[in-house]
C-alpha positions in Angstrom: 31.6 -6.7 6.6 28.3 -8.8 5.5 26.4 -10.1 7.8 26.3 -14.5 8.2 23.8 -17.0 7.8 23.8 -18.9 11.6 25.8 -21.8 11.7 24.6 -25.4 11.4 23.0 -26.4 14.4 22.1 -23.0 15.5 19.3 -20.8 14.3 15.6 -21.4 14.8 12.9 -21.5 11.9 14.7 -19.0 10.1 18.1 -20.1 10.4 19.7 -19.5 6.2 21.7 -21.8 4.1 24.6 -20.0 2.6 25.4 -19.6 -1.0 28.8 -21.2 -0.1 27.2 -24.2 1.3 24.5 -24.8 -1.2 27.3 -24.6 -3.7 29.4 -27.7 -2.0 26.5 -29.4 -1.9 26.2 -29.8 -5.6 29.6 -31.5 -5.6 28.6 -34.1 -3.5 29.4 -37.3 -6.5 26.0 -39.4 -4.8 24.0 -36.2 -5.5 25.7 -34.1 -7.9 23.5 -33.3 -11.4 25.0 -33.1 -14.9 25.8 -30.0 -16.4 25.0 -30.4 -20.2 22.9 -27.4 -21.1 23.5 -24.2 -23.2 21.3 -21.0 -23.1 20.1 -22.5 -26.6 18.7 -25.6 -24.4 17.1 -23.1 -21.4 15.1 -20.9 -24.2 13.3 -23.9 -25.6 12.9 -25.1 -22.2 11.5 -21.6 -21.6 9.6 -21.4 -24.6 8.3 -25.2 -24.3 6.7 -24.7 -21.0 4.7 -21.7 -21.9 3.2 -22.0 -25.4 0.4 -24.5 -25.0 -3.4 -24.4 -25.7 -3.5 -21.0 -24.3 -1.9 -19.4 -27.8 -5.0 -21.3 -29.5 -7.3 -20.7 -27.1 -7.5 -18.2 -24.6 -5.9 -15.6 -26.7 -9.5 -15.0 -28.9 -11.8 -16.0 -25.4 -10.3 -13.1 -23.6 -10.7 -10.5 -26.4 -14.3 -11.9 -26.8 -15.5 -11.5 -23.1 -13.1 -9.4 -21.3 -10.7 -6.9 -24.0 -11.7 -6.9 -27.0 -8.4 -6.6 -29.7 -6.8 -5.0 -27.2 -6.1 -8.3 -25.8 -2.9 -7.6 -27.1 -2.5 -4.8 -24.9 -3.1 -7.3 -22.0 -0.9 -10.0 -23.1 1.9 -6.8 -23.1 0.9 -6.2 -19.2 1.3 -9.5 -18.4 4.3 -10.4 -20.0 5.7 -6.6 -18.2 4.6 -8.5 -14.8 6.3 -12.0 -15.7 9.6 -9.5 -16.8 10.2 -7.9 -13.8 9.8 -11.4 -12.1 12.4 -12.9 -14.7 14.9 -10.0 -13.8 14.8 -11.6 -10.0 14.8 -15.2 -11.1 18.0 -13.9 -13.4 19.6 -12.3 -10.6 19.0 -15.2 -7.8 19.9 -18.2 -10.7 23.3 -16.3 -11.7 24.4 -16.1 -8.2 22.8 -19.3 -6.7 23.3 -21.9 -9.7 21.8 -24.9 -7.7 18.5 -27.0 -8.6 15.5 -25.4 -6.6 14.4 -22.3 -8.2 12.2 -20.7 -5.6 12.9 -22.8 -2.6 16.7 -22.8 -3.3 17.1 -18.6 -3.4 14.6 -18.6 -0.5 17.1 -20.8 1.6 19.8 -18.5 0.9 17.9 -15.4 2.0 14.7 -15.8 3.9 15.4 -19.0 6.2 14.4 -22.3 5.9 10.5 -22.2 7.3 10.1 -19.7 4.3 12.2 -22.1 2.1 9.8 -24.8 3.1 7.2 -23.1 2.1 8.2 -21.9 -0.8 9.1 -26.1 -2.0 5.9 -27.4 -0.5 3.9 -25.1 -2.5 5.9 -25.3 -6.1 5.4 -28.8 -5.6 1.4 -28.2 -5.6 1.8 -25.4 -8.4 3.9 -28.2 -10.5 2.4 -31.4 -10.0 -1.3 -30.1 -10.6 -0.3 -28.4 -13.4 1.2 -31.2 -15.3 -1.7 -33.2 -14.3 -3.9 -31.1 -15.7 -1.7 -30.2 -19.2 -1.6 -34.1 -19.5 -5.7 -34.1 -19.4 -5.7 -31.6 -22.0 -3.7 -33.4 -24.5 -5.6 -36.2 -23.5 -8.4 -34.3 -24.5 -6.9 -33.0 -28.1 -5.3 -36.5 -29.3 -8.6 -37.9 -29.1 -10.4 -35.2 -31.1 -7.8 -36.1 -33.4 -8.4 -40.0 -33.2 -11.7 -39.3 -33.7 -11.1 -37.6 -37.3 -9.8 -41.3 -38.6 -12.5 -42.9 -37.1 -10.2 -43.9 -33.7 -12.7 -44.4 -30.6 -11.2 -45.2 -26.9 -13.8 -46.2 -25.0 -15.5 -43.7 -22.4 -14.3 -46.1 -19.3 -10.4 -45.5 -20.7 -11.0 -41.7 -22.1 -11.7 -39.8 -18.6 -15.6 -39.2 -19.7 -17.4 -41.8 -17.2 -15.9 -39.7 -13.9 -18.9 -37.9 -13.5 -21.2 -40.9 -13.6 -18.6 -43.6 -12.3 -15.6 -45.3 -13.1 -13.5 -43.4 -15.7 -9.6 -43.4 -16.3 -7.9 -41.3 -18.6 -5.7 -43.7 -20.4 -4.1 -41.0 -22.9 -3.1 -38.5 -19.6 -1.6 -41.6 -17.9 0.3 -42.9 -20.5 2.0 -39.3 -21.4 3.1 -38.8 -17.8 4.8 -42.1 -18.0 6.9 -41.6 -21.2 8.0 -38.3 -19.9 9.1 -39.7 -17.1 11.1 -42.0 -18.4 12.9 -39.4 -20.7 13.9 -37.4 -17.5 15.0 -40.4 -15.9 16.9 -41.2 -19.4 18.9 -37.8 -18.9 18.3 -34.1 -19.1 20.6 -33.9 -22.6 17.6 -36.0 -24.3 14.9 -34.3 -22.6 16.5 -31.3 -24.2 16.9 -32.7 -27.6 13.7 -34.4 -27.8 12.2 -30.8 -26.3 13.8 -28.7 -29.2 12.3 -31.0 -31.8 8.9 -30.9 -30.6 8.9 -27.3 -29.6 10.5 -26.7 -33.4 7.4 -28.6 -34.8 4.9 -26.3 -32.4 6.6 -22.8 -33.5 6.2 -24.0 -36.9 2.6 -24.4 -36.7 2.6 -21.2 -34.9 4.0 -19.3 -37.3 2.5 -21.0 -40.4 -0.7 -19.9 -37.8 0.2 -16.4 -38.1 1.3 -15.7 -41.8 -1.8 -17.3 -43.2 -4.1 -15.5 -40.8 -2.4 -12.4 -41.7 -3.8 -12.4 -45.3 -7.5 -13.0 -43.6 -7.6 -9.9 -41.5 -9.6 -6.8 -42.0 -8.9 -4.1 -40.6 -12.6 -3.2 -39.3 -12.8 -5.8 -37.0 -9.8 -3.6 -35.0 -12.4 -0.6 -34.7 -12.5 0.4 -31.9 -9.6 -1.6 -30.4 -10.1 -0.7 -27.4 -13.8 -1.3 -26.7 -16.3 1.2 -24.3 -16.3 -0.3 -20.4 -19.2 -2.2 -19.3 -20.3 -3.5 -15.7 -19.7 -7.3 -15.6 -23.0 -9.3 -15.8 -21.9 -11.8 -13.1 -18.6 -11.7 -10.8 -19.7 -14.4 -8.5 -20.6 -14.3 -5.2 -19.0 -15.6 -1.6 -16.4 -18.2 -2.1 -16.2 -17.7 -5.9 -15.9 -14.3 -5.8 -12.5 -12.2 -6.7 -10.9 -11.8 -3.5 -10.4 -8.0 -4.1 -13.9 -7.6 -4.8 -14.6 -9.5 -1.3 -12.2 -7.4 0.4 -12.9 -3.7 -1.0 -16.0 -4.3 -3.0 -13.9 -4.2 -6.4 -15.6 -5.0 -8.9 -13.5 -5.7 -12.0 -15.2 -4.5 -15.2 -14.9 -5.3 -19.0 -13.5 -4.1 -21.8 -12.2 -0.3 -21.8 -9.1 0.7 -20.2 -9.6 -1.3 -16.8 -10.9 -4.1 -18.9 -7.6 -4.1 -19.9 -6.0 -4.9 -17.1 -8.5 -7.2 -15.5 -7.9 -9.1 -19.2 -4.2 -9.1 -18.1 -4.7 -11.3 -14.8 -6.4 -13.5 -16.3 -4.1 -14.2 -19.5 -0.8 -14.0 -17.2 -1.6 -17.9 -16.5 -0.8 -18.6 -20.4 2.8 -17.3 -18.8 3.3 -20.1 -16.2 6.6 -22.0 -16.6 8.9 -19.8 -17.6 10.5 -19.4 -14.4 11.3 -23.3 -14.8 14.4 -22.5 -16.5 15.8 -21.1 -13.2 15.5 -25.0 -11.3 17.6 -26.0 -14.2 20.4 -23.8 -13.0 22.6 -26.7 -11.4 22.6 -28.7 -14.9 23.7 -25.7 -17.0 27.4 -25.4 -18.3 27.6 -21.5 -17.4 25.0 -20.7 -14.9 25.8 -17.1 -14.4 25.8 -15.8 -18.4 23.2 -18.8 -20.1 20.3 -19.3 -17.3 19.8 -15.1 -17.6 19.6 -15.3 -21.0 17.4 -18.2 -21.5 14.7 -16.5 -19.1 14.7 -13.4 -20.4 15.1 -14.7 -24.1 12.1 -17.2 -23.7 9.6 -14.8 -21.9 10.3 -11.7 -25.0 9.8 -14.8 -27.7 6.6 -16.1 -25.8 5.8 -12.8 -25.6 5.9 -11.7 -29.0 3.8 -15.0 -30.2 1.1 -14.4 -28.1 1.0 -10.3 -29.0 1.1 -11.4 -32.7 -2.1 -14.5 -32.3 -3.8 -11.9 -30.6 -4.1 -9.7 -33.3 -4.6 -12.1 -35.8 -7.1 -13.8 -34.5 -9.1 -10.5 -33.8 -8.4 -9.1 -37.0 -9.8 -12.3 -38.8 -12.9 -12.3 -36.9 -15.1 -9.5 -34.8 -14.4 -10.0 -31.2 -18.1 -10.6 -30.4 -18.3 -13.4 -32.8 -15.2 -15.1 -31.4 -16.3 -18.5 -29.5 -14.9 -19.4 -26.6 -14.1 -23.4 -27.2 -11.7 -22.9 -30.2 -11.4 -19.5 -31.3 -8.8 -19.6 -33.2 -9.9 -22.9 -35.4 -13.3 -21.4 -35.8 -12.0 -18.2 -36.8 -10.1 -20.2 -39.8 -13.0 -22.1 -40.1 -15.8 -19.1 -40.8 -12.8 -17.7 -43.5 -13.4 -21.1 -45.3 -9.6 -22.5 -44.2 -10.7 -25.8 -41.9 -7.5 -27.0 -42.6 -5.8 -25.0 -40.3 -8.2 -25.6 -37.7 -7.0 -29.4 -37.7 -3.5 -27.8 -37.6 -4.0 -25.9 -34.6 -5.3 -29.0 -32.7 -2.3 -30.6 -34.1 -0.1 -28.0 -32.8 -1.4 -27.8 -29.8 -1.7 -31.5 -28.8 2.3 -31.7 -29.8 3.1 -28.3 -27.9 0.9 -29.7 -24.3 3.9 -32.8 -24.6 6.5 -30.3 -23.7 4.5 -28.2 -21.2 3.9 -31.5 -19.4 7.7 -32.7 -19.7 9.0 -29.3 -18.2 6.5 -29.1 -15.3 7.5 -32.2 -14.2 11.2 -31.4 -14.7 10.5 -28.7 -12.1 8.7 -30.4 -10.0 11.5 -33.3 -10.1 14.3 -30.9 -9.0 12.3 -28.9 -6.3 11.8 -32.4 -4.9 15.5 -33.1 -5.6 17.2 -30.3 -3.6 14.5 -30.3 -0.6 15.6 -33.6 -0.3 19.4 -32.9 -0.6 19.0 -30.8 2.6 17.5 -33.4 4.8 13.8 -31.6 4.4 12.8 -34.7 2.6 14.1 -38.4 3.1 18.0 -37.8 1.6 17.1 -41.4 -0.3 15.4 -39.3 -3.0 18.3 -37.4 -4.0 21.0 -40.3 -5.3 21.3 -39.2 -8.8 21.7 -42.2 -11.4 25.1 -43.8 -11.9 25.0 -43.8 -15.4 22.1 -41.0 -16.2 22.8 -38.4 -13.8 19.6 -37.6 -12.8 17.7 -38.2 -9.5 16.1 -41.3 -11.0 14.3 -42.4 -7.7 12.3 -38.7 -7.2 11.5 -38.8 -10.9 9.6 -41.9 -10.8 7.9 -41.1 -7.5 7.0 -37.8 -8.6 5.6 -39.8 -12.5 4.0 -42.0 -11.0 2.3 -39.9 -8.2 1.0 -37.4 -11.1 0.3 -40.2 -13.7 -2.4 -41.5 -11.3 -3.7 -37.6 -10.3 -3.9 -37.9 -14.3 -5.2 -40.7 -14.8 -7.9 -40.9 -12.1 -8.9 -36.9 -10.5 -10.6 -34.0 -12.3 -8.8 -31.2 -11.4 -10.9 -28.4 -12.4 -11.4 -26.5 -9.5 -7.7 -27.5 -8.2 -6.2 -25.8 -11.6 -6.4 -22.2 -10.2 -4.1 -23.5 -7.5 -1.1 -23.3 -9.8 -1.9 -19.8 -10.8 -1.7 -18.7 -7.0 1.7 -20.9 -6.2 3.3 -19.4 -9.3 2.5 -16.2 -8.1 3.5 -16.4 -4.6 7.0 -17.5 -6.1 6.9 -14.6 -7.5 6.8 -12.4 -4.6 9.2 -14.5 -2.4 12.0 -14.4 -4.9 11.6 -10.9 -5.2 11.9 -10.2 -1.7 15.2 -12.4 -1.5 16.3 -10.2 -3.9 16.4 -7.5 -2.2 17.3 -9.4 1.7 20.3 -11.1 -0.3 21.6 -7.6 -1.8 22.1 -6.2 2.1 22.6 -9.4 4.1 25.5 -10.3 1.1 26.8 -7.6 -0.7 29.8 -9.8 -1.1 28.8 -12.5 -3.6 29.4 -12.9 -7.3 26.1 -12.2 -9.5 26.8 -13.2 -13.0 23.6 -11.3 -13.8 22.5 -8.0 -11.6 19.0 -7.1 -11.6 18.8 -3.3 -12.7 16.9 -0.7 -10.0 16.9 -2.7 -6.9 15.1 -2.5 -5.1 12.5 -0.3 -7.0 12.2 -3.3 -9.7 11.7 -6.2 -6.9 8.8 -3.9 -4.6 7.0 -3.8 -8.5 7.1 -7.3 -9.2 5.5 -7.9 -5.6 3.2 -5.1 -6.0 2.5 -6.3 -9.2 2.0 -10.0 -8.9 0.0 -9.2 -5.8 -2.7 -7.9 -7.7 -2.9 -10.6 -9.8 -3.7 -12.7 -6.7 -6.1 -10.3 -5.4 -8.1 -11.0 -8.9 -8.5 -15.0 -8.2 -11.4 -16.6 -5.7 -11.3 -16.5 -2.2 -11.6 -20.3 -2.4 -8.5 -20.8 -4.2 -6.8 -18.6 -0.8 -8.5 -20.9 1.0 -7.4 -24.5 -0.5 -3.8 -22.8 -0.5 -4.1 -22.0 2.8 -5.0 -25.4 3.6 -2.5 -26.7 2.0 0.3 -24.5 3.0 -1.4 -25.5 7.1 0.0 -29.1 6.1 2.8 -28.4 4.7 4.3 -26.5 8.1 2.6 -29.6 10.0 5.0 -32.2 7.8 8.1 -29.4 8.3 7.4 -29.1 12.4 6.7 -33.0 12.3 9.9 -34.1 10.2 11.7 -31.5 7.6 12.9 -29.4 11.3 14.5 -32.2 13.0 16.1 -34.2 9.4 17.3 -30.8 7.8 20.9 -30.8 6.9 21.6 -28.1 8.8 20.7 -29.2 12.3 23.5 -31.4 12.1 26.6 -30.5 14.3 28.9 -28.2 12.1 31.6 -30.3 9.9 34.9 -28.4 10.1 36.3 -25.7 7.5 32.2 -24.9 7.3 
């Protein structure tokens, strides 16, 4: 027989929610999401979140400094390490279908404490990075303006914050507009998704078929460059946390160079494993959220292989820049068309990424609430819309202003370390969930468990190990307050201290 979850009302930090329960939930009518979406709608989700500026960008500044045009190679890692993390999410989504992702599977396995947790930081790892996606496209539709002679003013364009007063009018106004499609329903966030991303893959691909014809094949030799010592890893606070620890010092280029490229480009990954807090509005969890997770991450990951090389084939990896390599690349070939393409391209693909990380971020908020772990108030969905309307506009307009007002440049390595910790906690539910319920239906059964789940935390451990100490330590602050708000008033709200109701 497999073993139960505690009742309600009994259990201490740890105390689980069970799959049955978290399932009932969902049919509540005052908090019950629509289900209108098909695997079609979760891949472009997938695939909306994840192509941004870093196909553009980051793809030709890591081969220049870190990999040379075996970036590729890297981008192959990476999207390995994101795999065997998409293989968990698949498992945990098919047999737990509610809105949550992370914090949801972690209920069901690890307790609430770890559940907590898990919510408090995804709602760090989502809100900053849709704050800071909404900067950058800030950033690119200007740069655009300004080629037809548009100028905002620097008080309304973000650029007096370092002397004074400066909002970032663009960033603002993005935020809100997305908002208001999630609020408007997650069918038209889907459609109005697909027709952007469409435009985006277009420009991608146009990217890559007329780079193609510019690349010679001497800028490949040798692809995979000698080693060399980095000239300057930081020091202290700044330093790699691996190199703090062990005295690691991560080198460049070669076969290690490889790998240390690898952490760094698996943050052009982030999002994909959005798809899974989408679960609860998806027609058939258990057969479409698997597929659109795997399906998104093995397009994304074939895009970013296939820039890669195109963009060091066109150009010599040490005469890549690091701004715009890609656009420059077109540009030294004599093609400066397509270097205004690719800032058009990217400007439309950041509208997407921004959408879906707050989409996330919405339903993480939604289902915390749901369970008492947040003020219940926040998770009436719409009469008419279906959606939690009230967390959506809390959550906009919280981010608008981060958006509109903050520089988050040294907060943006803070959603690289949340993702990953997500990471490692679904992968160990995985593996608790298999023993403690043997029992339950999985539409979708992660293969070699638990082999598979002890390498994606092995794995997406050393990708942590690679960023500053100082981004440990703002996470560990924040995750200090976030056990200080659950001990102060998530413990003693939470759904399941409540007395238990009968037939539970």
């Amino acid at each position: 027989m497999s073993a139960r979850a505690p009742r309600r009302g009994q259990g201490g930090y740890f105390r689980t929610k069970t799959v049955e329960q978290s399932l009932r939930d969902t049919e509540e009518p005052e908090h019950a999401l629509n289900k209108s979406l098909s695997a079609l709608d979760l891949t472009v989700f997938g695939v909306g979140v994840v192509i941004g500026t870093g196909i553009f960008v980051l793809t030709g500044q890591i081969a220049r400094d870190t990999a040379g045009p075996s970036v590729a190679l890297a981008f192959l890692v990476s999207g390995l390490v994101c795999a065997l993390a998409a293989l968990c999410y698949a498992e945990f989504a098919s047999t737990v279908p509610v809105a949550g992702s992370a914090y949801t599977f972690s209920y069901a396995s690890l307790g609430e404490l770890p559940a907590w947790i898990i919510g408090w930081d995804l709602m760090l790892e989502l809100a900053l990075g849709c704050a800071v996606v909404a900067v950058g496209w800030s950033g690119y539709v200007r740069s655009l303006m300004d080629n037809v002679g548009w100028h905002l003013p620097d008080w309304l364009s973000g650029a007096g914050q370092a002397e004074g007063f400066g909002f970032d009018l663009l960033a603002f106004v993005l935020v809100g507009l997305v908002t208001a499609v999630l609020v408007a329903g997650m069918k038209l966030s889907a459609r109005i998704t697909s027709l952007v991303v469409a435009i985006k893959l277009a420009v991608v691909f146009l990217v890559i078929v007329a780079g193609a014809f510019l690349v010679e094949a001497d800028n490949y030799r040798p692809f995979i460059p000698p080693a060399e010592g980095t000239a300057d890893q930081g020091s202290g606070l700044t330093a790699p946390l691996i190199q703090v620890m062990f005295g690691y010092e991560p080198t460049t280029f070669g076969v290690q160079g490889v790998f240390t490229a690898a952490a760094v480009v698996f943050f052009a990954y982030i999002g994909f494993d959005i798809v899974a807090t989408a679960a609860e509005e998806t027609r058939n969890p258990q057969r479409d959220v698997p597929r659109g997770l795997l399906g998104s991450l093995a397009i994304c990951t074939l895009l970013y292989v296939a820039v890669s090389l195109v963009v060091t084939g066109m150009r010599k990896y040490t005469e890549l820049t690091v701004d715009a390599p890609l656009a420059d690349a077109f540009k030294a070939s004599g093609h400066p068309f397509y270097s205004g393409l690719i800032s058009f391209g990217a400007a439309v693909g950041l509208t997407t990424v921004c959408l879906i990380l707050l989409l996330g971020q919405t339903r993480v908020f939604f289902a915390m609430s749901r369970d008492g772990l947040l003020p219940r108030a926040f998770s009436q969905v719409h009469p008419r819309f279906g959606t939690p309307y009230r967390s959506t506009v809390l959550l906009g307009a919280v981010v608008a202003v981060i958006a509109g007002f903050t520089s988050l440049a040294e907060l943006a390595e803070l959603v690289n370390i949340g993702t990953l910790f997500a990471f490692v906690v679904v992968a160990i539910g995985v593996v608790i969930l298999r023993r403690t319920r043997p029992d339950l239906p999985r539409g979708f059964r992660a293969p070699l468990v638990p082999a598979l789940p002890v390498a994606s935390v092995l794995a997406s451990l050393w990708l942590m190990l690679n960023l500053p100490t100082e981004t440990w330590l703002r996470f560990a602050a924040w995750m200090a307050l976030g056990c200080v708000i659950y001990v102060a008033y998530g413990r003693s709200h939470s759904r399941m201290s409540a007395p238990t109701n009968p037939g539970e």
